[in-house]
C-alpha positions in Angstrom: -26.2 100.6 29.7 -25.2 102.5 32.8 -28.4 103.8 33.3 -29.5 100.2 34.0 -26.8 99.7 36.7 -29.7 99.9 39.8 -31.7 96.8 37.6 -28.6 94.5 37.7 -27.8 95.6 41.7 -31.6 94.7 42.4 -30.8 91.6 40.1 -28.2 90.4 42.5 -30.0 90.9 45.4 -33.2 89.0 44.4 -31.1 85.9 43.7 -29.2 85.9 46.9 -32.1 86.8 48.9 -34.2 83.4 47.6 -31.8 81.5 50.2 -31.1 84.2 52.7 -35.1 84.6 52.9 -34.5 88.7 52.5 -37.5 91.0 51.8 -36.1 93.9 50.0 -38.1 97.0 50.1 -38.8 97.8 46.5 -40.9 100.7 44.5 -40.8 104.7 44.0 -39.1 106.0 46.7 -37.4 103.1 48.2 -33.5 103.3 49.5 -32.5 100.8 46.8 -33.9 102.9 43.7 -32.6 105.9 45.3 -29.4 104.5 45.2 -29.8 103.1 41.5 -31.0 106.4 40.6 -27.7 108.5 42.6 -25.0 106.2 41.1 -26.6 106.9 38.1 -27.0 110.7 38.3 -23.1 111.1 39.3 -22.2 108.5 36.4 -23.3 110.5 33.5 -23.7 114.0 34.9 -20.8 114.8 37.1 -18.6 117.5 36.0 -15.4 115.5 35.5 -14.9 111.8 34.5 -15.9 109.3 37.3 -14.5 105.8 37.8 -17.4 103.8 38.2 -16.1 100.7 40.4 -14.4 102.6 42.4 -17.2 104.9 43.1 -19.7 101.9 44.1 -16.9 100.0 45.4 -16.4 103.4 48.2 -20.2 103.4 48.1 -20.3 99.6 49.6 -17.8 100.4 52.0 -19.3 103.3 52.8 -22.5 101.3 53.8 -20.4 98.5 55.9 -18.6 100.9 57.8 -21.4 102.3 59.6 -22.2 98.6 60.9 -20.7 96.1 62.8 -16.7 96.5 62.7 -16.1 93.1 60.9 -18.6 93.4 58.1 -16.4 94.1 55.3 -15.8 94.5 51.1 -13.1 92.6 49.2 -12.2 92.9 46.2 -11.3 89.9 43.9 -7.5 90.4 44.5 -8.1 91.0 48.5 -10.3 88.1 48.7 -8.1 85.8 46.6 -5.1 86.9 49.5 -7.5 86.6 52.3 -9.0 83.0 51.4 -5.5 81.6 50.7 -3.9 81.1 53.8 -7.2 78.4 54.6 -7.6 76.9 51.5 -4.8 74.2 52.3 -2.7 75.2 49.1 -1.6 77.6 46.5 0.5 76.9 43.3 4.1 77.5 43.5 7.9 76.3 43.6 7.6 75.8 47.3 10.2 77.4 49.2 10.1 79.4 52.7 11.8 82.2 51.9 13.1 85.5 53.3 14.6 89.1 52.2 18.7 89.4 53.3 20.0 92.8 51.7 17.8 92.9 49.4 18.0 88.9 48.3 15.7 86.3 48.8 17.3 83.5 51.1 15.8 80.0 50.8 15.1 79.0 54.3 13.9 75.9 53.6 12.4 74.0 50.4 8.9 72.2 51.3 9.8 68.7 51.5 8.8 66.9 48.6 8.0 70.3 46.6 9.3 71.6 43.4 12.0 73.0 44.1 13.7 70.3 46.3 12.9 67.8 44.0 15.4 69.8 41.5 18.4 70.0 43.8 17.4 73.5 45.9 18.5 73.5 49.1 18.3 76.0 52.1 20.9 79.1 51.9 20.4 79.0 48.3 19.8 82.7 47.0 17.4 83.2 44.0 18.6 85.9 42.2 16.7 85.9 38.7 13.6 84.4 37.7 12.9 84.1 34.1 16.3 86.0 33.4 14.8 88.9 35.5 16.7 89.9 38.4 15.5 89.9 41.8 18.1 90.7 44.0 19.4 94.1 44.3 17.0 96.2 42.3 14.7 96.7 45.4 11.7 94.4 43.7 8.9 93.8 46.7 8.4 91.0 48.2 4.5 90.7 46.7 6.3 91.3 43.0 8.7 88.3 44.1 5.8 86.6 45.3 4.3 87.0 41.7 6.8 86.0 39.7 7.6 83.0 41.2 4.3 81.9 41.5 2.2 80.6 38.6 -0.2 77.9 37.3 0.5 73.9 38.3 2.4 72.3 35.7 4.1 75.6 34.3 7.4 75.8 34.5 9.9 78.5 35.2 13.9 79.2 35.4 15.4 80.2 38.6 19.0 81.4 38.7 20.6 80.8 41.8 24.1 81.8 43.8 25.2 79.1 46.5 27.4 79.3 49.0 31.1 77.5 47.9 30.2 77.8 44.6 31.7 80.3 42.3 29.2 79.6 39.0 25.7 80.8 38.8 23.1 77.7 38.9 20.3 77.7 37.1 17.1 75.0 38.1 14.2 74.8 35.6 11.3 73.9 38.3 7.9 72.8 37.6 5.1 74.7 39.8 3.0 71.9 41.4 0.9 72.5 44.5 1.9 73.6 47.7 0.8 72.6 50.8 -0.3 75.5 53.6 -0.6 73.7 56.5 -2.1 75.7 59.8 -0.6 73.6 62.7 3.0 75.1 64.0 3.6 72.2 66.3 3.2 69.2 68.0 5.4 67.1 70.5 6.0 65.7 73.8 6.4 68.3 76.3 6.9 66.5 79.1 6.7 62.6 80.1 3.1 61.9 79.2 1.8 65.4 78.3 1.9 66.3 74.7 1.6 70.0 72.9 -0.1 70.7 69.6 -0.1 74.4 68.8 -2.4 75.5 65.8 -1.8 79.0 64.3 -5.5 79.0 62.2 -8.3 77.0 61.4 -8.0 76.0 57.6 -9.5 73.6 55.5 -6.5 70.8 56.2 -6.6 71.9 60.1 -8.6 69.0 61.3 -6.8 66.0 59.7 -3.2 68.2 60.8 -4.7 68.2 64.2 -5.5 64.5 64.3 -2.7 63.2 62.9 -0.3 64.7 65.4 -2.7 63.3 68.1 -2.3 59.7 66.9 1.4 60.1 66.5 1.8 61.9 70.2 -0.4 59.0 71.6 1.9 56.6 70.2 4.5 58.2 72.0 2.9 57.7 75.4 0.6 61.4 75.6 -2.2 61.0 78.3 -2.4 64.3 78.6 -2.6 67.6 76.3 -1.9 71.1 75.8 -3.7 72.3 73.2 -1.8 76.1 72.6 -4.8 78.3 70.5 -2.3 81.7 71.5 -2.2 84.4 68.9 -4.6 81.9 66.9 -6.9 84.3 64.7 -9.4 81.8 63.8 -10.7 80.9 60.4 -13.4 78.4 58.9 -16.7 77.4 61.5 -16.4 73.9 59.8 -12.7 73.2 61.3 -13.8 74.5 64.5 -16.5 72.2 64.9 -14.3 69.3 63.4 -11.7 69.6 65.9 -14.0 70.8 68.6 -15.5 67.3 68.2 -12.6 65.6 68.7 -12.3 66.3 72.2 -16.4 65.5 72.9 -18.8 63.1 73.4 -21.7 62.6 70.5 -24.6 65.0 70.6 -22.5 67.4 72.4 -23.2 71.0 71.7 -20.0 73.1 70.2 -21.5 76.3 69.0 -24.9 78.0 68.2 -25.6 81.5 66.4 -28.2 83.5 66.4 -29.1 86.5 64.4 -32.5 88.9 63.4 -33.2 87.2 60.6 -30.9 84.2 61.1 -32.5 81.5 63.3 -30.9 80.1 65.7 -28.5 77.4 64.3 -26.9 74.5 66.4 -23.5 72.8 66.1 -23.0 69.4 67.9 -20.6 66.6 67.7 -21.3 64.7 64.8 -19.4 61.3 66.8 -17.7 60.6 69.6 -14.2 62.5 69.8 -10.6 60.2 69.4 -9.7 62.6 72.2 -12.0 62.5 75.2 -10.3 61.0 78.6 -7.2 62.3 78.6 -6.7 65.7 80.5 -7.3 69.0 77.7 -5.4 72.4 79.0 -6.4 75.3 76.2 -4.4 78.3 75.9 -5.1 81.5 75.0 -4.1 85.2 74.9 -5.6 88.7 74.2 -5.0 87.5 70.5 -7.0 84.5 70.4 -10.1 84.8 68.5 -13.3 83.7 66.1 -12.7 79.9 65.2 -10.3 79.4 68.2 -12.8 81.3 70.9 -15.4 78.8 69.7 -13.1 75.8 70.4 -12.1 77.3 73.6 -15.4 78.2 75.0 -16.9 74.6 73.9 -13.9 72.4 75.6 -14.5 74.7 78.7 -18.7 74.8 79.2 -18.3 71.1 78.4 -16.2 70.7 81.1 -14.0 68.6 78.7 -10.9 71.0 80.0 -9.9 74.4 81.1 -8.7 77.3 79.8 -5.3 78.9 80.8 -3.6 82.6 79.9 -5.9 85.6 79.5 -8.7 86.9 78.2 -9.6 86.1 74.7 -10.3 89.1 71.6 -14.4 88.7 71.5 -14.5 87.8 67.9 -18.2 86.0 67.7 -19.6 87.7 64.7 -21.0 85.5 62.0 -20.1 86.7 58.2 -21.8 85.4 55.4 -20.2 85.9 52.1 -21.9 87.6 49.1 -19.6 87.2 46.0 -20.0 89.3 42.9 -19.8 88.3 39.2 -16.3 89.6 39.4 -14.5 87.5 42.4 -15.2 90.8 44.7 -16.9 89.9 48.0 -19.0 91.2 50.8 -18.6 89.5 54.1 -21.7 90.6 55.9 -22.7 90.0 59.2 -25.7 87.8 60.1 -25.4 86.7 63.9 -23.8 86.4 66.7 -21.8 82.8 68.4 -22.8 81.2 71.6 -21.1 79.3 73.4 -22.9 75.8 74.7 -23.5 77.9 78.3 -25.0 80.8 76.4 -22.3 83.5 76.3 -22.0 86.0 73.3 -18.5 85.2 72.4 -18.1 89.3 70.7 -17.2 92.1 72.7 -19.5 95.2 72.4 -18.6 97.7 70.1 -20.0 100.9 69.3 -21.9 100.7 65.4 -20.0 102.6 63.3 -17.2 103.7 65.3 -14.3 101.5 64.1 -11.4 103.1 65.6 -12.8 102.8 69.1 -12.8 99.0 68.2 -9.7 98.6 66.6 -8.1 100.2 69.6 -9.7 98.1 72.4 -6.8 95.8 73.2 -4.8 99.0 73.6 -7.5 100.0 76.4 -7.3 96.7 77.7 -3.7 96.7 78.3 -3.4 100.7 79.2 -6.3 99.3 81.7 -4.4 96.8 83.4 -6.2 93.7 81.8 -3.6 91.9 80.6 -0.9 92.4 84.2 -3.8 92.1 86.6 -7.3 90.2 86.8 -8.7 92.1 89.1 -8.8 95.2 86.9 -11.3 92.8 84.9 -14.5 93.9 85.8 -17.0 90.7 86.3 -21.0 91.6 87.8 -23.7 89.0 88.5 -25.3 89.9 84.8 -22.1 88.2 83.6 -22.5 84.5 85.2 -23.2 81.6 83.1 -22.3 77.8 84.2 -20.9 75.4 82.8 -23.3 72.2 81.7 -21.7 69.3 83.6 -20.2 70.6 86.7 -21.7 73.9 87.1 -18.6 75.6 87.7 -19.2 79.8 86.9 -17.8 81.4 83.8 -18.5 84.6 82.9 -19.3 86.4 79.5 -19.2 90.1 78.4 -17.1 89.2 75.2 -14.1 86.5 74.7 -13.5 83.4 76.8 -12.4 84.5 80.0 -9.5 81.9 81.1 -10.0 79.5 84.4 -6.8 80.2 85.2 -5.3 83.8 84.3 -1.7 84.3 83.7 -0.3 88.3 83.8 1.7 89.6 80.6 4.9 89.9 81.8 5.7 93.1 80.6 9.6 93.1 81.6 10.4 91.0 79.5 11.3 92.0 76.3 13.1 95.5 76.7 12.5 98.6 74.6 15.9 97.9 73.3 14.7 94.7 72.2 11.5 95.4 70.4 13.3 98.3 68.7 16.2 95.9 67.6 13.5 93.8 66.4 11.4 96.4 64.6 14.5 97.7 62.6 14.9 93.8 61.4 18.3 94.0 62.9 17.4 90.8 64.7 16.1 88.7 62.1 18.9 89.8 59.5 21.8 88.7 61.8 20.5 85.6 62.5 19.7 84.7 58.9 23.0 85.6 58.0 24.7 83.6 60.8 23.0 80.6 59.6 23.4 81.1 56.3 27.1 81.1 56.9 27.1 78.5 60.0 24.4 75.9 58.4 26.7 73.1 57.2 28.4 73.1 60.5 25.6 73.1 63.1 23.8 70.2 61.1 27.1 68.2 61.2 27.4 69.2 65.0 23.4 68.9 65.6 22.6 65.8 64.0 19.8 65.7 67.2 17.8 68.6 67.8 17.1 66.9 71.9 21.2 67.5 72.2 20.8 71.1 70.5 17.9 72.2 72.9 20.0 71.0 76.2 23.7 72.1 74.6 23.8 74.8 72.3 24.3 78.5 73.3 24.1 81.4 71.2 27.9 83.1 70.3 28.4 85.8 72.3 29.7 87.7 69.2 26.6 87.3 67.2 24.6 89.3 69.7 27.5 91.3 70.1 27.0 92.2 66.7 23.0 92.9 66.9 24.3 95.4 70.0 26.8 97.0 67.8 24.5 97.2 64.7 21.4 98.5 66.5 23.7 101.5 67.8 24.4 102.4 64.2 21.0 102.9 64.0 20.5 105.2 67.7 19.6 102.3 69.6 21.2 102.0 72.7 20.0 100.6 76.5 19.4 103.3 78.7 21.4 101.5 81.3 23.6 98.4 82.7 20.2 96.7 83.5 18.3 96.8 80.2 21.5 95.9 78.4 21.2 92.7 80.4 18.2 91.8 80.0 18.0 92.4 76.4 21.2 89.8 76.1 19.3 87.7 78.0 16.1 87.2 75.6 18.0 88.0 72.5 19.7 84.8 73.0 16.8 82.9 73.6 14.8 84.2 70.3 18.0 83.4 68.5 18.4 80.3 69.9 14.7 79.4 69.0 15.6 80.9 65.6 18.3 78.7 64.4 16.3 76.2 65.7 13.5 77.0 63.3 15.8 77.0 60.2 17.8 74.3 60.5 14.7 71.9 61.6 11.3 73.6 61.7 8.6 75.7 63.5 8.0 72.4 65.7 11.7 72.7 67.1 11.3 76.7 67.3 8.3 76.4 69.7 10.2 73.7 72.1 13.1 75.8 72.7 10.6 79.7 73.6 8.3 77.7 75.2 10.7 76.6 78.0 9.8 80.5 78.7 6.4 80.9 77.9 4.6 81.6 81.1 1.4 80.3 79.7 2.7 77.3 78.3 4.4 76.6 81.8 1.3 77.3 83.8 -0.3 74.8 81.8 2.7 72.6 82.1 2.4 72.7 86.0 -1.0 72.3 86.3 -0.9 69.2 84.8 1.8 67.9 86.7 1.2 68.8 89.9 -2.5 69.3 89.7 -2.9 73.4 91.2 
């Protein structure tokens, strides 16, 4: 049957190619029976045993790579992880959940989930599921992840050690569906000016999005920052939900373009719940795909501007091929516009992959991201914007109206080395852990928290002491400061985030965020 392999692969493309409108070259000599004709050759006549998947699989990828540096192969398992985090849910017991010496640590049940609805609670530490232990026998976290995921409606045992109590519990919880949801906050920043932050754009992203709109309006918003920061993107059809929600009908969001994909328009389907109030976007070096589309249609509208730096120049359209088996192509097919006409990508060289994967590095070694005068901007680059004709230039990403430097001061060496070794996140998980019964009874209100509560001096004390076990130590007076300094803010923002949520984590850093506070003062003060 092998021998037949190159009939099935021109099979597969025949049917996709009755939609995509493809001509494939077919006949004696033509690359797709020479192909055939080599898988089979190697198949049955190689020397040693061949795997066969793998060897097309490497074949496919083989193919993509000397493209564009986003076209891409999957298989089932990868595109199963990849298409999860959109999808708006996965089946599960529902708990956020992290690794403490080698135990999982219940940071908080999902309310309403499985496992809260069974009496779990957060410093609860799952050591056995199914009578198999977990903790201490150096399982991975994806092996956890596994195990304790499963079906809807199947059920599984979970023992569990809690804090003040000497027995073992065990909970029998029934796996149900779990929410993901893709918005990481949403309040009122200031008097009048509300904040919605969005980490992706997933299939429950729009009605997330508009739902804490109506809520912050209810509490007096007339403005809004609207944070797309470290935002990777996600699904076109979100974008263009929520892009419509700050525009007027017949508006034009996004088109793309391609050789043999005609050019395709996007345009507000209605008029937006969201279109008088004053929109500040933000965005960083890691802002990209779905979120550049959002932020280059609010700012050629002239709905709002765009504050922080230079976006990533991810504006490459990917259609998905699937395969019989769940594995998946992602090929490239054309390029996004903004409504003023900019290519959204950056250039890349075809084929060369490591230049592109290292181009935020050469951005940053370059100055980019301190300094917007190292950005070089020609004529070539000028486009307008479609109501007030203000300039905007193109040449990849969505270049910000108003640019705000990286501080790079910041965060010390010290720091990020503290923080790479986990040292960081362990001692704060294990001070709350230990602290969490007292701080709720003392924080019943998270407003008195954010204006009260400081950080014990002994708990970064013992980060300090703990990253010198492990060689790292300031390399003077100075550093040692200022690594006190932000190490009480991220755990600050940290117990923050466990005891309430990721809304509460974002109002206590972004009373540091320089973007956020730009944005902050330019709606306040108006320059």
């Amino acid at each position: 049957m092998k021998k037949y392999l190159f009939i099935a692969l021109v099979a597969f493309l025949a049917v996709t190619s009755a939609s995509a409108q493809l001509r494939i070259k077919m006949g004696k000599n033509s690359p797709i029976e020479k192909l055939g004709r080599a898988e089979i050759a190697i198949t049955n006549l190689y020397v040693d045993s061949v795997d066969e998947n793998k060897l097309v699989e490497d074949a496919i990828r083989g193919m993509l790579e000397k493209l564009d540096p986003h076209s891409s192969y999957a298989t089932a398992k990868e595109t199963k992880a990849m298409n999860e985090p959109l999808n708006g849910s996965f089946d599960g017991i529902g708990v956020q959940f992290n690794m403490v010496d080698d135990t999982l640590l219940v940071i908080q049940p999902v309310t309403n989930g499985p496992s809260e609805k069974v009496g779990i609670i957060a410093g609860d530490r799952i050591v056995a599921v199914n009578d198999t232990a977990i903790s201490g026998v150096k399982m991975s976290k994806e092996e956890i992840m596994k195990r304790l995921r499963g079906p809807k409606g199947t059920t599984v045992n979970l023992t569990i050690v809690r804090r003040g109590i000497k027995d073992k519990l065990i909970f029998k919880v029934k796996r149900d569906k779990i929410p993901v949801t893709t918005m990481d906050a949403a309040y009122m920043i200031r008097p009048g000016i509300g904040y919605i932050r969005l980490g992706s754009f997933g299939l429950t992203s729009h009605k997330e999005v508009t739902i804490a709109m109506d809520s912050l309006k209810k509490k007096g918003m007339k403005d809004l920052i609207f944070d797309l920061e470290d935002n990777g993107g996600g699904y076109l059809q979100a974008a263009a939900q929520i892009a419509n929600e700050f525009l007027q009908k017949g508006d034009l969001i996004v088109y793309t373009s391609g050789r043999a994909a005609p050019r395709q328009e996007y345009k507000a389907q209605a008029n937006g719940r969201w279109r008088k109030g004053k929109v500040v976007v933000l965005t960083n070096e890691f802002t990209a795909s779905a979120a550049e589309i959002v932020s280059g249609a609010i700012q050629d509208q002239d709905r709002g501007v765009v504050v922080g730096r230079r976006t990533f120049g991810k504006g490459l359209v990917q259609r998905p091929l699937t395969f019989d088996d769940g594995s998946e192509i992602r090929l490239t097919i054309a390029h996004y516009y903004t409504p003023s006409g900019r290519c959204i990508q950056k250039p890349y060289k075809k084929g060369d992959r490591l230049d592109y994967a290292m181009d935020l590095d050469k951005r940053y070694k370059h100055g980019e991201f301190t300094n917007q005068d190292s950005i070089h901007l020609s004529d070539s680059l000028k486009y307008y914007t479609l109501r007030k004709h203000r300039v905007v230039y193109g040449g990849g990403g969505i270049m910000p109206d108003y640019f705000v430097p990286l501080d790079t001061t910041k965060y010390t060496k010290m720091h990020r080395q503290l923080a790479a070794k986990s040292i960081v996140i362990n001692h704060s998980l294990k001070f709350i852990d230990a602290h969490r019964k007292e701080l709720k009874s003392q924080y019943k209100d998270f407003d008195k928290f954010l204006a009260t509560y400081e950080v014990p001096s002994s708990l970064i004390d013992g980060i300090i002491a703990e990253g010198k076990k492990e060689k790292i130590e300031p390399k003077d007076e100075a550093e040692l400061t200022q690594t006190k300094k932000y190490l009480a803010l991220q755990l600050k923002a940290l117990v923050a985030r466990d005891i309430w949520d990721m809304s509460q984590y974002f109002q206590v850093w972004n009373e540091t965020n320089e973007i956020v506070q730009r944005a902050v003062q330019l709606l306040t003060t108006g320059k």
